[in-house]
N, C-alpha and C positions, 0 to 999 in steps of 0.2 A: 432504805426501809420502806417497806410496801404501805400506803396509806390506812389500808385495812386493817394494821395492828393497832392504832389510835381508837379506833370505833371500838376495837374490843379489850381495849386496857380501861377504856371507858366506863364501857355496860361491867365487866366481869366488875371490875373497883367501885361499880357505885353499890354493889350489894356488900360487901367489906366497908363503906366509907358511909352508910347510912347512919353510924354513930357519932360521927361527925356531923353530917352537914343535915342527918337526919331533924335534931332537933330544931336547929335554924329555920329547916323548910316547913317544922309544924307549927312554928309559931308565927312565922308570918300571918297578916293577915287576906290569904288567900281568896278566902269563902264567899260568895259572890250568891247571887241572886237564881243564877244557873251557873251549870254544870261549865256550859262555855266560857262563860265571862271569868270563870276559875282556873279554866284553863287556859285564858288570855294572860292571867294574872299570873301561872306559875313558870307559862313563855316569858316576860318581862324581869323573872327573877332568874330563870336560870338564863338569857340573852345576855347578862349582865358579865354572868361567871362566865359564858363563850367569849366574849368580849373581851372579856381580860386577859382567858386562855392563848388567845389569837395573837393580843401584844404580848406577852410573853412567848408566844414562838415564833413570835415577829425578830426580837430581841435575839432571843437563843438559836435561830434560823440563818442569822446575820453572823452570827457565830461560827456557826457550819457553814458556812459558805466562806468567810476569809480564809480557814482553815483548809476548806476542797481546793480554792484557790492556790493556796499555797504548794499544791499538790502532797497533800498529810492525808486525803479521804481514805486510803486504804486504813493508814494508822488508826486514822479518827475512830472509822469502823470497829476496828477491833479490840481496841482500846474501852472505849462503850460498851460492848461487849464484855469485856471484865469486868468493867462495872455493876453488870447488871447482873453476872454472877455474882460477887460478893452479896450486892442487893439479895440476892435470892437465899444465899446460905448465912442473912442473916450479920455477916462481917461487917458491913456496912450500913449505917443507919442515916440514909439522907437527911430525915426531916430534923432527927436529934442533934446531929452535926451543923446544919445551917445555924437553928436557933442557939447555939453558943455562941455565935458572930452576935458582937455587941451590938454593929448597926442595923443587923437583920430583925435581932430579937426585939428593939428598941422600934424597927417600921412594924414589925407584927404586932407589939404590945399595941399599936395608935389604931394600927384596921382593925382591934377587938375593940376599944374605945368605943369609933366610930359606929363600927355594928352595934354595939351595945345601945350607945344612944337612937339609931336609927329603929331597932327592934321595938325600943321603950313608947316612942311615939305611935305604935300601933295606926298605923299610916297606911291606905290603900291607893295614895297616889301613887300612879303610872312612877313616874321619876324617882319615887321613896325605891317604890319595889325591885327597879332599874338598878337602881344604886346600890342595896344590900348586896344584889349578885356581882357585880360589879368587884367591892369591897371582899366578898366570901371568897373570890377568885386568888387573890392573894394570899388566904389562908395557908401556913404551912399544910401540906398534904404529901406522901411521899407517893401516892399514886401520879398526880401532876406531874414531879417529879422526875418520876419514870418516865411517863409523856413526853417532858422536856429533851427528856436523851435521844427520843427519836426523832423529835422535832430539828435538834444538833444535828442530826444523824442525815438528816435530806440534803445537808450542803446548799441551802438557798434558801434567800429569807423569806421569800411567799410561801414555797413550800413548807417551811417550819409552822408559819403561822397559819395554813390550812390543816396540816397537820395536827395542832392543841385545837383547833377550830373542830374539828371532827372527833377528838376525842373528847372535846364537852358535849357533842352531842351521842357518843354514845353513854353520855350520864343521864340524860334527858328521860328515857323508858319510866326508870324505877325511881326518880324527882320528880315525876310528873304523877308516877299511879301515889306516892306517899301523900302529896298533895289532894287527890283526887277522892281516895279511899280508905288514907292510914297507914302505915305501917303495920303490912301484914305478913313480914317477911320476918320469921321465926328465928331469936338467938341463936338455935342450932345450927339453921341452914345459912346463916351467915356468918358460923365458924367453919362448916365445910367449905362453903367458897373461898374463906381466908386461907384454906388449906390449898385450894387451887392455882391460888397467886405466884407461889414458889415456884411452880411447874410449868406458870406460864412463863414467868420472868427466863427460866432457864432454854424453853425454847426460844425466846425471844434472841438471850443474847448469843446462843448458838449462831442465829440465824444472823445476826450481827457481825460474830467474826467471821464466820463462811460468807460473808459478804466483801468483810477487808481482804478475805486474801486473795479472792479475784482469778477464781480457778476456773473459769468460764462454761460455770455450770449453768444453763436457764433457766431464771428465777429466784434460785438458790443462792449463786455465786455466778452471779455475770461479772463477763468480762468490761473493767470499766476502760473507756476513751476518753482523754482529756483533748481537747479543740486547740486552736491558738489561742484562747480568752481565758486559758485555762479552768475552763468548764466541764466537769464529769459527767460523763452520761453512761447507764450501765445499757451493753446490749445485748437482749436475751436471746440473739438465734443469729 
């Protein structure tokens, strides 16, 4: 999976995910003296949620990689792929599915805790602010989520974890202007975006299984090579 889809599961979900993580971001204590120091301040909050993005594709990267190893990446491929159709038609509901896991719902209850406390302290220390994002990264999110599958999807643990590494930064644009400016992105237009999610998930996991079947199309469907190390590399010409 091409890096490029991260950056844009990113931007397109942070305008659908401002009802989440929107309010979070206003009530920090951002607001600074200047305009820069505010924007030092909303770099230190969302570096936190990169950060944590990164170990979790750090995590889920090592994942896809035993798996490539194992020589499954076709499988793996397309497989994800299904996934992310159901995601899209609605069949399947990542976020609601996790949190009925006793141990999952039980570590999410402690990072709302935690934020909660740390919010309450109205705190413009560097490390406060470091750490809400940090913490917010763990938040159930079924965008991340999705994220996560591509990060799967690279077959190698650096990969993964640049992979969530870029798609926190394409959240960064519209975390940064809500911080800056406000929330000036209309109920409406962030139920048409939500209408565009479906459309994208579905190219995405197209793109997915014409990847696992390996029909040596370039870019599309490269032909993948596995090494002696059993290492996949797709090769596009």
């Amino acid at each position: 999976m091409d890096i490029w889809t991260a950056f844009l599961i990113g931007f397109i979900g942070s305008f659908h995910c401002i009802g989440m993580c929107g309010p979070i971001a206003l009530s920090l204590p951002y607001q600074d003296v200047t305009k820069a120091k505010t924007a030092g301040n909303v770099l230190l909050y969302n570096g936190g949620r990169i950060v944590t993005y990164s170990f979790i594709g750090l995590v889920f990267g090592l994942i896809g990689q035993g798996i490539a190893l194992a020589g499954f990446q076709q499988w793996l491929s397309i497989g994800l792929g299904i996934l992310m159709l159901l995601a899209a038609f609605s069949v399947i509901n990542f976020e609601k599915n996790l949190i009925k896991i006793p141990f999952l719902d039980k570590g999410f209850k402690k990072v709302r805790q935690q934020l909660a406390r740390l919010l309450a302290k109205k705190s413009q220390k560097k490390q406060t602010l470091f750490l809400v994002g940090v913490l917010n990264g763990f938040l159930p999110c079924g965008l991340v989520y999705l994220a996560v599958i591509g990060a799967i999807a690279m077959g190698n643990v650096f990969k993964g974890s640049f992979y969530m590494a870029i798609f926190g930064m394409g959240t960064l644009p519209m975390m940064l202007s809500i911080a800056l400016i406000g929330n000036l992105v209309s109920l409406k237009f962030r139920k048409n975006i939500q209408k565009i999610i479906p459309y994208m998930l579905v190219i995405m996991a197209v793109l997915f299984i014409l990847r696992g079947m390996n029909l040596g199309v370039p870019y599309i469907s490269p032909k993948l090579i596995q090494d002696n190390l059993g290492v996949v590399t797709p090769v596009c010409h």
